[in-house]
DSSP file (Angstrom, degrees, kcal/mol; ACC not computed):
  #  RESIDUE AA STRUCTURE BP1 BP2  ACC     N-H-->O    O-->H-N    N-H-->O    O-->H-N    TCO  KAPPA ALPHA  PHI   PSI    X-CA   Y-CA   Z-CA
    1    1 A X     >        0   0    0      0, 0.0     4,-2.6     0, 0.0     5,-0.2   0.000 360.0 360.0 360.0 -38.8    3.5  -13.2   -1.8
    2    2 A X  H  >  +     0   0    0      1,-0.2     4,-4.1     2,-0.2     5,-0.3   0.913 360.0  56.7 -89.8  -7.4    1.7  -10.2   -1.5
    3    3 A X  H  > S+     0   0    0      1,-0.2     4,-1.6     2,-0.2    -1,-0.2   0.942 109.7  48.6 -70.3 -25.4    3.3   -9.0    1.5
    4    4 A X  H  > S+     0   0    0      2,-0.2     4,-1.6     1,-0.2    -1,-0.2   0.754 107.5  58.2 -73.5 -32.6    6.8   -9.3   -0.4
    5    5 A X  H  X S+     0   0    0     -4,-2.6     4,-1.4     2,-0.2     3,-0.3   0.947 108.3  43.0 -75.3 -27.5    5.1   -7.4   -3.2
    6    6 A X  H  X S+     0   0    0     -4,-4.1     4,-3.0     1,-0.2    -2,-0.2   0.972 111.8  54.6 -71.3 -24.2    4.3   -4.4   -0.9
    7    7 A X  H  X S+     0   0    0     -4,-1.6     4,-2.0    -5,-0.3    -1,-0.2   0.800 110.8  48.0 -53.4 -46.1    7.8   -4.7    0.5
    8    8 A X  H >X S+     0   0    0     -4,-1.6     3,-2.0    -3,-0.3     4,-1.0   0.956 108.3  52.2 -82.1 -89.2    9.0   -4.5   -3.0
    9    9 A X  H 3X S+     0   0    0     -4,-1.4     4,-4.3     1,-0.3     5,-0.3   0.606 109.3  49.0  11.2 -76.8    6.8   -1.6   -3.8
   10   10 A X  H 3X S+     0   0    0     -4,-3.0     4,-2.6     1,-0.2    -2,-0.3   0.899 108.2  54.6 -61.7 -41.7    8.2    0.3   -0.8
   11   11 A X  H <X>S+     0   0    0     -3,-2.0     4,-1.6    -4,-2.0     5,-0.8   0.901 110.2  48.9 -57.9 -40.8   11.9   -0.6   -2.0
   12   12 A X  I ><>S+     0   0    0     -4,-1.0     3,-1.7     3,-0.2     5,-1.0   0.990 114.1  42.5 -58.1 -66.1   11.0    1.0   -5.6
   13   13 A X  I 3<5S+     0   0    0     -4,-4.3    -2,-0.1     1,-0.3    -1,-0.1   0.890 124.9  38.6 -39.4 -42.8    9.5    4.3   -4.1
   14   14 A X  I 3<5S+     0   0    0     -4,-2.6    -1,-0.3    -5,-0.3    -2,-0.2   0.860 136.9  14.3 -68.0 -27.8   12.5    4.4   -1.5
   15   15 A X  I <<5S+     0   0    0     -3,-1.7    -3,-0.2    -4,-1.6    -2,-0.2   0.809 126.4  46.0-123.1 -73.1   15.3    3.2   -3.7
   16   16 A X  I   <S-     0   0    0     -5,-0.8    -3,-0.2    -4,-0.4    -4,-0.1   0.578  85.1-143.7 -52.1 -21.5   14.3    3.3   -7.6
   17   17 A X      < -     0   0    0     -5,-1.0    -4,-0.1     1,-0.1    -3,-0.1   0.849  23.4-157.0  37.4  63.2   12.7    6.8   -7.5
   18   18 A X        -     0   0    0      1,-0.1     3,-0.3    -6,-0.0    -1,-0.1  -0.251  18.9-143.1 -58.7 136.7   10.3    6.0   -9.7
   19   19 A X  S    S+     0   0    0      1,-0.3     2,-0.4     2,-0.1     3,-0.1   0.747  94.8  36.0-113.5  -1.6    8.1    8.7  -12.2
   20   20 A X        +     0   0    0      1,-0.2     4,-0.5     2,-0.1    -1,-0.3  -0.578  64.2 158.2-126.8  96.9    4.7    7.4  -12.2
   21   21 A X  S >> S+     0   0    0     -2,-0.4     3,-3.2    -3,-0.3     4,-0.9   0.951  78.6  60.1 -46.3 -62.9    3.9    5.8   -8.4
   22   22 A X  H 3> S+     0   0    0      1,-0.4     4,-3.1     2,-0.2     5,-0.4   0.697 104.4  50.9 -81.2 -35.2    0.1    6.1   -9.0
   23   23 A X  H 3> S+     0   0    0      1,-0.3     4,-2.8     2,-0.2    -1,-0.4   0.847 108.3  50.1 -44.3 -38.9    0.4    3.7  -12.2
   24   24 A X  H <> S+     0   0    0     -3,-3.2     4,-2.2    -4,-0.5     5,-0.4   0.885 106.8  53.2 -91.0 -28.4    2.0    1.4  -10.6
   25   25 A X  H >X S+     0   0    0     -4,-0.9     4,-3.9     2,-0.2     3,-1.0   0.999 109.9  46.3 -28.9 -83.5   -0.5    1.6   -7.9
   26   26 A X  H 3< S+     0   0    0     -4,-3.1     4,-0.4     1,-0.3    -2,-0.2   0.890 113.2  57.5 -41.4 -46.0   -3.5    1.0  -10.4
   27   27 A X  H 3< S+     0   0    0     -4,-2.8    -1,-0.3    -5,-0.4     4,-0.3   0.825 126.8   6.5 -69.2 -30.6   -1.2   -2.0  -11.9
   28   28 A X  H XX S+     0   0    0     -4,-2.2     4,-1.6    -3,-1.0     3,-1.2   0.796  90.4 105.9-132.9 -16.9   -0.7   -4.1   -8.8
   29   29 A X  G >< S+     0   0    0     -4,-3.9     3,-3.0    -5,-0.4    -2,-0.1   0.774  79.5  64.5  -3.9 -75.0   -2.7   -2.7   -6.0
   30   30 A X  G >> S+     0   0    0     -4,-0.4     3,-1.3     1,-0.3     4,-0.7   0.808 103.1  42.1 -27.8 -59.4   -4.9   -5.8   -6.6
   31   31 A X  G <4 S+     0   0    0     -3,-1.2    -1,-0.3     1,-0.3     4,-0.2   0.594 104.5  57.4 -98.9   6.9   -2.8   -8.2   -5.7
   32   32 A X  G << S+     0   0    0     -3,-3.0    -1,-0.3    -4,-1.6    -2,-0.2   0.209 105.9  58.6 -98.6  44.1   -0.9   -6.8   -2.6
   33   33 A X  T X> S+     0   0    0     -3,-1.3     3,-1.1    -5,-0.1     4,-0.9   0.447  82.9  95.8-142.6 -22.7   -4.3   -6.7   -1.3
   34   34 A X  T 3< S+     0   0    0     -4,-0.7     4,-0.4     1,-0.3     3,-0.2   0.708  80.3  51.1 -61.4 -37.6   -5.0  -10.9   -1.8
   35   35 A X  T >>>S+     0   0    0     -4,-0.2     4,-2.5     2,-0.2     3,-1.0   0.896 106.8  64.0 -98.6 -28.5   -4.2  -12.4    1.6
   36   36 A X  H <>5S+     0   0    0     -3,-1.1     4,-1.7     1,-0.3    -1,-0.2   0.933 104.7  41.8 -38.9 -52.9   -6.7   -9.6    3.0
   37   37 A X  H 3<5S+     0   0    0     -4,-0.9    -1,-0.3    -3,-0.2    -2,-0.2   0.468 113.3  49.5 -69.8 -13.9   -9.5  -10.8    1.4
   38   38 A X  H <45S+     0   0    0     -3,-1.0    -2,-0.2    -4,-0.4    -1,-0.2   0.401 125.4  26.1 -99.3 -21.0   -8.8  -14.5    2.1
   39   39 A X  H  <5S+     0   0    0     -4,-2.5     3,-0.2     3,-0.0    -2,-0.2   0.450  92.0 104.6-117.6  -3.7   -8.1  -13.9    6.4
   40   40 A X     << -     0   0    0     -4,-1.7     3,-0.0    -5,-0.6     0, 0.0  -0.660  41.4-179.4 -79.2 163.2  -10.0  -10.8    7.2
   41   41 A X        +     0   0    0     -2,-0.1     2,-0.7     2,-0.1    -1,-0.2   0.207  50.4 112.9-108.1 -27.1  -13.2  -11.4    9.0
   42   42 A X    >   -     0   0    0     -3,-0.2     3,-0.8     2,-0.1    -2,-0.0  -0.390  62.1-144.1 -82.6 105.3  -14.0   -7.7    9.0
   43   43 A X  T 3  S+     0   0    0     -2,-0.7    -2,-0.1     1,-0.2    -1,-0.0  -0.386  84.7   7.8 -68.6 160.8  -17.3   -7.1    6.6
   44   44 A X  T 3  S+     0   0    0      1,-0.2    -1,-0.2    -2,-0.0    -2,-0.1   0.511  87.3 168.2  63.2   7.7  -17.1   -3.9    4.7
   45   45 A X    <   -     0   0    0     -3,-0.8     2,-2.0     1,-0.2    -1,-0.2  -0.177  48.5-110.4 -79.4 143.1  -13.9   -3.5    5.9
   46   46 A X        -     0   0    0      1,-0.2     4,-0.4     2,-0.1    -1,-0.2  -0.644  41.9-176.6 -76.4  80.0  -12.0   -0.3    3.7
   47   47 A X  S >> S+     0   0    0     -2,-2.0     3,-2.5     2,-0.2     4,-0.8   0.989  76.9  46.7 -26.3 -91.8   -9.4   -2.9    1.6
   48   48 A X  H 3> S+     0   0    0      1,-0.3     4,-2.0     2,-0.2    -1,-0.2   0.742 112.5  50.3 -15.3 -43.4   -7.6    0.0   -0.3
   49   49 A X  H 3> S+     0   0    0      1,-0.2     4,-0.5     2,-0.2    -1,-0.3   0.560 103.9  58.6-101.0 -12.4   -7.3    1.8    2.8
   50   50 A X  H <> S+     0   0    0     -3,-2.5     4,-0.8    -4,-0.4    -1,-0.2   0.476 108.8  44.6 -72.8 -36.2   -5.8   -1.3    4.7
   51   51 A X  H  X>S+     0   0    0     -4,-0.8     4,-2.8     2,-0.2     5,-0.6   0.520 104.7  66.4-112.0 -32.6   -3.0   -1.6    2.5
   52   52 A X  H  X5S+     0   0    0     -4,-2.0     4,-2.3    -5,-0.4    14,-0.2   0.984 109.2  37.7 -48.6 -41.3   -2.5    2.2    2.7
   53   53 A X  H  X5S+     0   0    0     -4,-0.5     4,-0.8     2,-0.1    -1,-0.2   0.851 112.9  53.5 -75.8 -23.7   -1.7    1.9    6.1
   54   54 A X  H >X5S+     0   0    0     -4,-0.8     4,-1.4     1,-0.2     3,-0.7   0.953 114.7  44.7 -70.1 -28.1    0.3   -1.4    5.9
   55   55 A X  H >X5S+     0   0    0     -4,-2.8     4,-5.5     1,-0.2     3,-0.9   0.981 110.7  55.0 -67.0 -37.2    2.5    0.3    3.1
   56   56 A X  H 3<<S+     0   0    0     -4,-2.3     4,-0.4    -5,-0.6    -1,-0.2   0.655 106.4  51.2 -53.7 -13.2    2.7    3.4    5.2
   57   57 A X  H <X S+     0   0    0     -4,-0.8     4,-0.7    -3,-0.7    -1,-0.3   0.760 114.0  43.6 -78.9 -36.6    4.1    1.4    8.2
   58   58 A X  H << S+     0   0    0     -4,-1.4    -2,-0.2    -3,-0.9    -3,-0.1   0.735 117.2  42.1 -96.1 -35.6    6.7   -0.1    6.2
   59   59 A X  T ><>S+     0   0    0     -4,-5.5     3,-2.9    -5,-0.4     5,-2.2   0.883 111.4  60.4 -71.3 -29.5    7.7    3.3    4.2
   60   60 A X  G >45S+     0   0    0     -4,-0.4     3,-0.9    -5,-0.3    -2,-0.2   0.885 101.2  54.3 -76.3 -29.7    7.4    4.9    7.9
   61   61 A X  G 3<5S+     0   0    0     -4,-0.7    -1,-0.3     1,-0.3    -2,-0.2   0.608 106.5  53.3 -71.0 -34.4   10.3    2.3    8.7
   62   62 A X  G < 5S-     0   0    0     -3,-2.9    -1,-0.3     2,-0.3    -2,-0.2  -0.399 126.0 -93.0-118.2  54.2   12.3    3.8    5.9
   63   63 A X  T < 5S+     0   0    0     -3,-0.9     2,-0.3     1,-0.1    -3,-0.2   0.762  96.8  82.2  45.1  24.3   12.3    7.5    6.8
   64   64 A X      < -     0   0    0     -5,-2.2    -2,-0.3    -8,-0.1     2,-0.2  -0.879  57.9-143.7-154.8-179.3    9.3    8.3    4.7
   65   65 A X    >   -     0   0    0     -2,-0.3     3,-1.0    -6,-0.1    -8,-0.1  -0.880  43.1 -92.4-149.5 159.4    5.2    8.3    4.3
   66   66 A X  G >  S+     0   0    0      1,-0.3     3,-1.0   -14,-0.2     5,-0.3   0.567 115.2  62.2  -9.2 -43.5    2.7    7.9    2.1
   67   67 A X  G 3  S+     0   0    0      1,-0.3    -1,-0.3     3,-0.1     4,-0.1   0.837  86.7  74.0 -94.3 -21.0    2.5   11.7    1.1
   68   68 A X  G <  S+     0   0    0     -3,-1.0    -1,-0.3     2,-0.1     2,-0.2   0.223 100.6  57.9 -60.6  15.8    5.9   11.7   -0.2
   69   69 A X  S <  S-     0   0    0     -3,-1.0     2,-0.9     2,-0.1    -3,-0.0  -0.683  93.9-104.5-129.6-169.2    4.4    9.9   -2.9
   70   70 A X  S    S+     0   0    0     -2,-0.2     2,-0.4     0, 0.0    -3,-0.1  -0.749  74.7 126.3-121.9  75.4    1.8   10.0   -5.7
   71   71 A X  S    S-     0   0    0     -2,-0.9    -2,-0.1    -5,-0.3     3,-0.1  -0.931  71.7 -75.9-130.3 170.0   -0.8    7.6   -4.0
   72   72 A X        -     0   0    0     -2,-0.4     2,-0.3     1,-0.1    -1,-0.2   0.183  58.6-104.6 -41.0 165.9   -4.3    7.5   -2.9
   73   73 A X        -     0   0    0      1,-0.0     2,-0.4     2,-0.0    -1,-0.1  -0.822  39.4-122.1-107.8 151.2   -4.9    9.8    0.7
   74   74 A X        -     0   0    0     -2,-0.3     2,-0.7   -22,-0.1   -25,-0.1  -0.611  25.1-148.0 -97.7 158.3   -5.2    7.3    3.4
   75   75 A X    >   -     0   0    0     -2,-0.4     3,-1.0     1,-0.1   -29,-0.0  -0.852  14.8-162.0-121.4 116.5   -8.5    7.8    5.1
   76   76 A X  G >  S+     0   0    0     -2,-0.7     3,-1.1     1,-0.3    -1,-0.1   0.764  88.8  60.2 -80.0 -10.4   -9.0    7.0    9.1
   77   77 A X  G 3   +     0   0    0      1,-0.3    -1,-0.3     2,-0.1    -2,-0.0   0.397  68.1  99.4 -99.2  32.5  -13.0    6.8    8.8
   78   78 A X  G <         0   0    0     -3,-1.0    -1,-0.3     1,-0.2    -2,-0.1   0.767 360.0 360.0 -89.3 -29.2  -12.9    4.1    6.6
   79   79 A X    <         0   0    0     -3,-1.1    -1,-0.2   -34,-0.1    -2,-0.1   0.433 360.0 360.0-125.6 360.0  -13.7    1.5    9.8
């Protein structure tokens, strides 16, 4: 489930042209983030910043990136 909610995400951003991203961010972050927290192994591990990259792979996939939106900055020294 949550990998189909980021998948859906990335189909709003791409498709739906949406006018407040970062709300929608704060409203479901949380749960595209659940199967991280139930298989990673990696303590401390930068969550947020984990699902920044997976969405950004997935947007990257659809001609587009993270900064063409109103999200969080992905951060590389989070690990």
């Amino acid at each position: 489930m949550p990998y189909a909610l980021r998948r859906l995400l990335v189909t709003i951003l791409c498709f739906c042209e949406p006018t407040d991203v970062r709300s929608l961010w704060n409203e479901f972050d949380i749960f595209m983030v659940e199967d991280y927290t139930s298989t990673s192994t990696y303590m401390g591990i930068n969550v947020p910043n984990m699902l920044l990259m997976d969405l950004n792979d997935i947007l990257i996939q659809q001609g587009k990136t993270i900064k063409d939106f109103d999200l969080p900055t992905l951060t590389f020294d989070a690990f």
